[in-house]
matplotlib code that plots the C-alpha trace (Angstrom):
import matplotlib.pyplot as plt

x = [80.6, 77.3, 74.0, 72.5, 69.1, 68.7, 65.6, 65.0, 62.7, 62.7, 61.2, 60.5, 63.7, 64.7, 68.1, 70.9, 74.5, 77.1, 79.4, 81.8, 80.8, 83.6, 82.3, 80.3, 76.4, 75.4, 73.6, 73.1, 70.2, 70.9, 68.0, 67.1, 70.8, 68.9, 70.6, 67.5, 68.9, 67.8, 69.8, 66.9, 66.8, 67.1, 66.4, 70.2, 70.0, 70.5, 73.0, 73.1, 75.0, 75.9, 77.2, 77.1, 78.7, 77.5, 76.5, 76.1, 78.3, 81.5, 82.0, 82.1, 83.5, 86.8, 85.7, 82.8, 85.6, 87.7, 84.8, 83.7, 87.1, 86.9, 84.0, 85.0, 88.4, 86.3, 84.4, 86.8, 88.2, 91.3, 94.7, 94.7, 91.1, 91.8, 94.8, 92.2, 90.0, 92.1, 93.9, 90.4, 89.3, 92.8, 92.0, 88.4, 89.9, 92.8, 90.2, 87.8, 90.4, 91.9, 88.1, 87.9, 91.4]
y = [83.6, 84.6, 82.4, 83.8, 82.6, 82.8, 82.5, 82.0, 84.5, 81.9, 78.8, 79.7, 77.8, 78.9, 77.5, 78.9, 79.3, 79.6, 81.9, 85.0, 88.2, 89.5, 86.2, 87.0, 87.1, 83.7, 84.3, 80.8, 79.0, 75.4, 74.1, 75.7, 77.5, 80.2, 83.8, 84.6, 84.3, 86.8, 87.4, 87.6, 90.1, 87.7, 87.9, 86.8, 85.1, 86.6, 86.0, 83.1, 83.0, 79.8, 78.4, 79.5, 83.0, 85.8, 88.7, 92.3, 93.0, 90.9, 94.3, 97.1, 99.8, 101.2, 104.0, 102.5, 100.0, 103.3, 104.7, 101.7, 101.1, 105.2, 104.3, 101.3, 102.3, 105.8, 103.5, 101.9, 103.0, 104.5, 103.8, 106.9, 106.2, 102.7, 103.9, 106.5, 104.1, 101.7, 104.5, 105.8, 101.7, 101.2, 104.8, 103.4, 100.0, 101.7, 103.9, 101.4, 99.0, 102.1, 102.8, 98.8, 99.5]
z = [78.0, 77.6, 75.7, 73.3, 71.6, 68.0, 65.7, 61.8, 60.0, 57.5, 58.8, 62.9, 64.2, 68.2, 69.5, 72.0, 71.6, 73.9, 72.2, 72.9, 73.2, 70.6, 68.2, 64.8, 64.7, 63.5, 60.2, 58.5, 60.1, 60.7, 59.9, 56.4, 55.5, 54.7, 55.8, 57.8, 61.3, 64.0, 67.5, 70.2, 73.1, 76.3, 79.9, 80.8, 83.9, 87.3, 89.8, 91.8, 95.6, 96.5, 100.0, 103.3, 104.0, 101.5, 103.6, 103.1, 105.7, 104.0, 101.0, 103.8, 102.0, 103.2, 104.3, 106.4, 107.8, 109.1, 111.2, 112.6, 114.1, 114.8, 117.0, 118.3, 119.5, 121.1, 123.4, 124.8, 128.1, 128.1, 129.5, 132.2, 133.5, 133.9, 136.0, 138.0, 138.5, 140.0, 142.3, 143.3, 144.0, 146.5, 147.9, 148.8, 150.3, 152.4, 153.5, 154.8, 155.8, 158.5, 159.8, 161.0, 162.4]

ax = plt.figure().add_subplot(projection="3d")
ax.plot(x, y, z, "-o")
ax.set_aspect("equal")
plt.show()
């Protein structure tokens, strides 16, 4: 619920009330009782992060979230050269092991 800060044409009178945005306009000043009342324009008030953790990073959108993993998952190795490499690595080691020979 928002604050809103009222003032009497009538005789100058500035308060705040914590009210509803569906609630009535307060016309009856509660200083004079005149019908004078006037709803100010406020600044609102800004919002405030509090605690550790609030980074820009934590809303990704979805579709930001599905090519990152895109581009992750690309630059990892994959299943067959793993297999090539270690094929090509014994190759290499038989190789060298039948040269000592």
């Amino acid at each position: 619920m928002p604050t809103y800060e009222y003032q009497c044409q009538a005789c100058s009178h500035e308060f705040e009330v914590f009210q509803q945005m569906s609630d009535a306009i307060k016309r009856k000043c509660p200083e004079c009782a005149k019908l004078k009342l006037k709803r100010l324009i406020g600044s609102g008030s800004g919002v405030m992060f509090k605690g550790s953790g609030f980074y820009e990073t934590d809303y990704r959108s979805e579709s930001y979230k599905k090519d990152a993993k895109k581009a992750k998952e690309s630059s990892k190795p994959k299943k067959e050269d793993k297999k090539q490499g270690e094929t090509k690595k014994k190759s290499k080691d038989t190789s060298s092991s039948s040269k000592k020979s």
